[in-house]
N, C-alpha and C positions, 0 to 999 in steps of 0.2 A: 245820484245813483252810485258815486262809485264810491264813495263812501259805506252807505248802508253794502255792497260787494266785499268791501275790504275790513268791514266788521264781521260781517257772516265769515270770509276765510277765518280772520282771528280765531273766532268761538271755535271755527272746525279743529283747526290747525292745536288749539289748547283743547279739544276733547281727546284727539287721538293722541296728544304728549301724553298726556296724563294718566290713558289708559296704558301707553306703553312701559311703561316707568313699574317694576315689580317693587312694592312691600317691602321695606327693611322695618324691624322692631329688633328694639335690642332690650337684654335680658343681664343682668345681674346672679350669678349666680353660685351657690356654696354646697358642698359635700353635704350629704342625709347621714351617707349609710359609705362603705368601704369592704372590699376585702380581696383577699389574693391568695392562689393555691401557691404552696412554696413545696419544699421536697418532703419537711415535716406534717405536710397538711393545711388544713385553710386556716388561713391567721385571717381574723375582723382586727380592722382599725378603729381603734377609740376618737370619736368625731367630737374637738373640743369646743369649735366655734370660732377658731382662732385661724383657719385654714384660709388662704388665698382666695380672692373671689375667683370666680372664670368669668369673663365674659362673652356672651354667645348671642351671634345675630342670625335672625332667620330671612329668610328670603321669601318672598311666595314665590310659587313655581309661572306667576303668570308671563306670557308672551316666551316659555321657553318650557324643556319639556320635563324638567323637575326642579323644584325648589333645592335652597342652599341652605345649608344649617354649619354657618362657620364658628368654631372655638379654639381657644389656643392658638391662633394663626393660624389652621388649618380648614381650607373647605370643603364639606363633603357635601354627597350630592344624597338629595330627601327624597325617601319614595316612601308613598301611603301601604300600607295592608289593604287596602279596601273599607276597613274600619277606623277608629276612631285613633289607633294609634298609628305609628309611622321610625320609619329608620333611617340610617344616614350612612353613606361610608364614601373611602377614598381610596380611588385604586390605585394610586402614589403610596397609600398607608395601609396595607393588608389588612397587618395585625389591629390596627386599630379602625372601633367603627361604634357608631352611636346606635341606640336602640332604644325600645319603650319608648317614644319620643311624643307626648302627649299630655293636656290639659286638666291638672284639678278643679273644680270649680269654676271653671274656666277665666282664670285666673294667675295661677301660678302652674310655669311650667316643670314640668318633670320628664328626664331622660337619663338614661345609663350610658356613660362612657365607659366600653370596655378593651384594654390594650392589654395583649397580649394574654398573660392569666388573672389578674387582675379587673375589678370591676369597681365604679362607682356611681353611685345613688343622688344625682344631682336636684335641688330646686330650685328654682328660679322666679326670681319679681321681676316684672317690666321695669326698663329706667326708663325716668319721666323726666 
């Protein structure tokens, strides 16, 4: 009997670990698009391919009361619209804050980092 006791706790014991434990994916990801207001007007950046990855991990918001959408070393905190898209920011970091934050195909991610006057047009593939 106290065997079959001390398996039942196990199982319990590993349902609720596992339920408490939030979702990390991590994402690879490269420049689309670029641009920035300057005093002369808005200058677009030529996107060669050659540009720095970012990497960006998402959090789900489960067992807390919003998800984390970290990049750069930085973490912002992720709140939905209500619909399909979602945003991110950090109140350590005004000026900067992510937005559009949502799925092509549901597949590759796509979000706008915007800092300061500046904006850029990011995609993203899951690493595996």
């Amino acid at each position: 009997m106290f065997i079959i006791k001390f398996i039942l706790y196990i199982c319990v014991l590993c349902f609720f670990a596992s339920n408490s434990f939030a979702k990390e994916t991590l994402f690879i990801c490269k420049p689309k698009s670029a641009a920035a207001v300057r005093s002369n007007g808005i200058h677009i950046f030529k996107i060669t391919g050659k540009e720095k990855s970012v990497e960006v991990t998402i959090i789900d918001g489960k067992n807390e009361k919003s998800g984390s959408f970290l990049a750069n070393n930085s973490k912002y905190k992720m709140l939905g619209l209500g619909g399909s898209k979602a945003y991110a920011f950090n109140e350590e970091e005004p000026w900067t804050h992510i937005q559009d934050i949502f799925f092509i195909n549901d597949e590759t991610l796509s979000f706008v980092l915007a800092v300061n006057a500046s904006i850029t047009r990011y995609l993203c593939d899951e690493k595996k």
